[in-house]
C-alpha positions in Angstrom: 4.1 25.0 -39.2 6.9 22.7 -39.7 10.1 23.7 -40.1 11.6 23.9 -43.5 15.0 25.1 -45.0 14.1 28.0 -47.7 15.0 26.2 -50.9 17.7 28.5 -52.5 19.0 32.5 -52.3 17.6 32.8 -55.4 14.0 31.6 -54.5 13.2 34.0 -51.4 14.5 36.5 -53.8 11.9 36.0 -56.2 9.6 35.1 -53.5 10.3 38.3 -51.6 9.9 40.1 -54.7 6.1 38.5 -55.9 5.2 39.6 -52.5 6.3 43.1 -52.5 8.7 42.0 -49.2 6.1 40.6 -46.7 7.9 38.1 -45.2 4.7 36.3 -43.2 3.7 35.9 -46.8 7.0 34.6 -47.7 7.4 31.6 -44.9 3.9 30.7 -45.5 5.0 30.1 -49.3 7.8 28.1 -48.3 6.1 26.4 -45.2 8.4 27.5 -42.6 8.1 30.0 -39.8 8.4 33.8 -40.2 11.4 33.7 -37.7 13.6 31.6 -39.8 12.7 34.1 -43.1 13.7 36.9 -41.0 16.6 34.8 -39.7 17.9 34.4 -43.8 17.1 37.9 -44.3 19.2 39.9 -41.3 21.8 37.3 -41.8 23.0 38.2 -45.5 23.1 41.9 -45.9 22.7 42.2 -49.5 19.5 40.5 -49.0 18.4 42.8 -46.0 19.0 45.6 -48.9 17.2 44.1 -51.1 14.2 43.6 -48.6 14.8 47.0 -47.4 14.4 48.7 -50.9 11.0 46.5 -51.9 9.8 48.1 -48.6 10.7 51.4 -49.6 8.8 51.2 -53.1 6.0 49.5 -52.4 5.8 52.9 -50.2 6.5 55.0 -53.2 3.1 53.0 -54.8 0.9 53.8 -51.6 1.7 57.2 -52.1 1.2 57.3 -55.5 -2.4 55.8 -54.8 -3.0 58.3 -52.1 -1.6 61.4 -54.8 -4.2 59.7 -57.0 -6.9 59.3 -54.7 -6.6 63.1 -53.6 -6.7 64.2 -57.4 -9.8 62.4 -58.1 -11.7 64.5 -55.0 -11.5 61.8 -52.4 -11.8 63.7 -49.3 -10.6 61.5 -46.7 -7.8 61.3 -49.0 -6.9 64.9 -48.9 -7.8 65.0 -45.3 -5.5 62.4 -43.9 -2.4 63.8 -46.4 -3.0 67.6 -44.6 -3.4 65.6 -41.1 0.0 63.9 -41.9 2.2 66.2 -44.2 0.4 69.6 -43.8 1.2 70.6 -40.0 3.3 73.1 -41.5 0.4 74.8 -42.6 -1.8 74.9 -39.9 -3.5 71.6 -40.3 -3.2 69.4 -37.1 -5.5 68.6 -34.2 -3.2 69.0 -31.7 -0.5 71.3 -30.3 3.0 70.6 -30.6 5.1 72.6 -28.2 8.7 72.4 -28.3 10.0 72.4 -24.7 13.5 73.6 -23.9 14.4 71.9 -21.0 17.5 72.5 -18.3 19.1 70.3 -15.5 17.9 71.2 -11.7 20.1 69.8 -9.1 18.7 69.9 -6.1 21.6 69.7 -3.5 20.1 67.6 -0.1 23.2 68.6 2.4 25.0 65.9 4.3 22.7 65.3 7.3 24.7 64.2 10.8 23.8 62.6 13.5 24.6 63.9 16.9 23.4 61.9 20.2 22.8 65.3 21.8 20.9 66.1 19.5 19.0 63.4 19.4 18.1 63.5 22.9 17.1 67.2 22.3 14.4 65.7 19.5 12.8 62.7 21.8 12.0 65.8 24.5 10.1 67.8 21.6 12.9 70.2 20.8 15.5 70.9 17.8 15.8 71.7 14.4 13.3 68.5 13.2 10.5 69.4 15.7 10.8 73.0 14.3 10.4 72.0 10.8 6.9 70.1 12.3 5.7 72.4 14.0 5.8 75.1 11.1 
């Protein structure tokens, strides 16, 4: 895609808006990349809002068609809402364990090096071997 200035504010505002927020959507509308929409978007906060709150109801409208969907009978519909928001109740396929958890240290010493001692470990004997041989 070439790239394009966005013609105005106003028009990715209204753009934005027709297209319930998708911003792919958006840049293909105004022949420009996805980037540079998202670039417009972060860049003025009222606008990031704005975008932010046509995400948030176009949520509010999938849940109202999956209220709807359950209502009518739909199974899968019901299912998936109990999978999702019913684990309070029992219905989950999977165990959640909440795990309290506590800091180990595990304290290795200071190890030293002494030449007798090292001469003591080439002739098989010492504190090292010991450890081996257990």
């Amino acid at each position: 895609m070439s790239r394009k200035k966005i013609p105005s504010r106003d028009d990715l505002i209204a753009t934005l808006k027709s297209l319930d927020g998708n911003m792919a959507a958006t840049a293909r509308r105004f022949h420009c990349s996805r980037a540079l929409v998202w670039r417009y978007v972060n860049e003025d906060h009222e606008l990031r809002e704005f975008v932010d709150e046509l995400s948030e109801s176009f949520k509010d409208v999938a849940e109202q068609t999956l209220f709807n969907a359950i209502r009518e009978g739909n199974i899968i519909a019901t299912i998936f809402y109990l999978k999702t928001r019913g684990r309070d109740r029992g219905y989950s396929e999977r165990v959640e364990l909440a795990l309290n958890t506590r800091e180990i240290e595990v304290e290795l010493g200071h190890p030293t090096i002494d030449t007798t001692d090292q001469t003591s470990a080439l002739n098989g004997h010492g504190p090292a071997i010991a450890l081996l041989e257990q």
